[in-house]
C-alpha positions in Angstrom: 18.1 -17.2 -6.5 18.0 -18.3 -10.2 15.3 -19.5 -12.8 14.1 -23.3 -12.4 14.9 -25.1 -15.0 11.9 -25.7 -16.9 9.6 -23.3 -15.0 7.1 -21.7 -16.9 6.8 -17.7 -17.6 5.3 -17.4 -13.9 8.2 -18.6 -12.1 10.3 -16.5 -14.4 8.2 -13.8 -13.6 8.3 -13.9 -10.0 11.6 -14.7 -9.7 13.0 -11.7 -12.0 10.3 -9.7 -9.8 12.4 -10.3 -6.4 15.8 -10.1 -7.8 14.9 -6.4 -9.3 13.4 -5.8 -5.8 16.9 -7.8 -4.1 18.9 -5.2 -6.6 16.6 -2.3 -6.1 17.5 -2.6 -2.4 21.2 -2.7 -3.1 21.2 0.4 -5.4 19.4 2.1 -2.6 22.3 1.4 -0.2 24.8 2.8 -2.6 22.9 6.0 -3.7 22.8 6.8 0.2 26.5 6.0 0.9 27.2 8.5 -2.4 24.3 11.2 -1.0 26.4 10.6 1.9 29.5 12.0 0.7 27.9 14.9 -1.3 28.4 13.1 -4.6 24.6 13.0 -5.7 21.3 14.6 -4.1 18.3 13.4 -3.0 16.5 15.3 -5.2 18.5 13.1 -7.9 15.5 11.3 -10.1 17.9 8.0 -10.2 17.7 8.0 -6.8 14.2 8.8 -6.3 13.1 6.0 -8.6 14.7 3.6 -6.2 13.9 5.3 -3.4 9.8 4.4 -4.4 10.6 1.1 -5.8 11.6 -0.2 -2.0 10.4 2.1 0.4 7.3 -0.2 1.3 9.4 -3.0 2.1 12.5 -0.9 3.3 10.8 1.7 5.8 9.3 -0.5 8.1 12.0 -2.8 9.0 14.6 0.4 9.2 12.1 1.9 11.7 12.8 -0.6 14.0 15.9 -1.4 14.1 18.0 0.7 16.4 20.3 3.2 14.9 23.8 2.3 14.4 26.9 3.5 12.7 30.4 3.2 12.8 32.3 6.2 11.3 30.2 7.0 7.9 29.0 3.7 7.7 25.6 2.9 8.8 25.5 -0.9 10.0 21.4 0.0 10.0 21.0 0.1 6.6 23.2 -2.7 5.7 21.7 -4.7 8.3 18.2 -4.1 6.9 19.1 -4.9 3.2 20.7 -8.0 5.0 17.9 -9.0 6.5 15.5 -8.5 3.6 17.7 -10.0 1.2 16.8 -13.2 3.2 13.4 -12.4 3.2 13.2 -11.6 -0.3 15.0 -15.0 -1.2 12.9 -17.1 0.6 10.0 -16.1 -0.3 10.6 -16.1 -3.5 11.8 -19.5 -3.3 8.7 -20.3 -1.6 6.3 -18.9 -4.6 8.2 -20.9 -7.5 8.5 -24.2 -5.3 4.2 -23.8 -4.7 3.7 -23.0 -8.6 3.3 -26.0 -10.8 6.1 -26.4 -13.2 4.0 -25.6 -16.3 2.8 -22.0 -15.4 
C-alpha cells in the first residue's frame, strides 16, 4: 500500500497496522509450508506468535473455502492469504482516504 505523503501519525498508523497484518499473513503461509516438511513444529513460539496474530481474520475465511491441494501445496491457503491480501489493502486504503490529512 504505502504511507500518504503528508498523512499525519494516524494514517501512518493504520497503514503500518495492515501491512504487519498483510506480512503476518504471509509468514503464516511459510511456517505451515516448513511445519509441512518437518522443518519446524507447531509448538514453535515463532510460529505460534503468528499463528494468534491472524487467526481472527484467517480462520473464518479458510473454513469456507473448500479444501484444495496439489501435491504438498495447498492452493487453500494461498488462496485465502490471496483473498485477504485484497481485503486487507482495501480497506486500508479505505481508512487513510476517510482520515483528514492532518491526523
Amino acid at each position: 500500500m504505502g504511507i500518504i505523503p503528508g498523512g499525519g501519525p494516524l494514517h501512518i498508523g493504520v497503514t503500518l497496522f495492515f501491512d504487519f497484518l498483510i506480512l503476518s499473513l504471509f509468514v503464516r503461509i511459510i511456517c505451515s509450508w516448513i511445519i509441512a516438511y518437518g522443518g519446524m513444529k507447531e509448538s514453535n513460539r515463532f510460529y505460534r506468535f503468528f499463528y494468534g496474530a491472524t487467526a481472527p481474520i484467517y480462520e473464518p475465511l479458510y473454513k469456507r473455502l473448500p479444501n484444495m491441494a496439489l501435491g504438498m501445496f495447498d492452493v487453500t491457503s494461498t488462496l485465502a492469504f490471496l483473498v485477504l491480501w485484497w481485503g486487507l489493502q482495501l480497506a486500508s486504503a479505505l481508512i487513510t482516504t476517510s482520515l483528514p490529512l492532518s491526523w
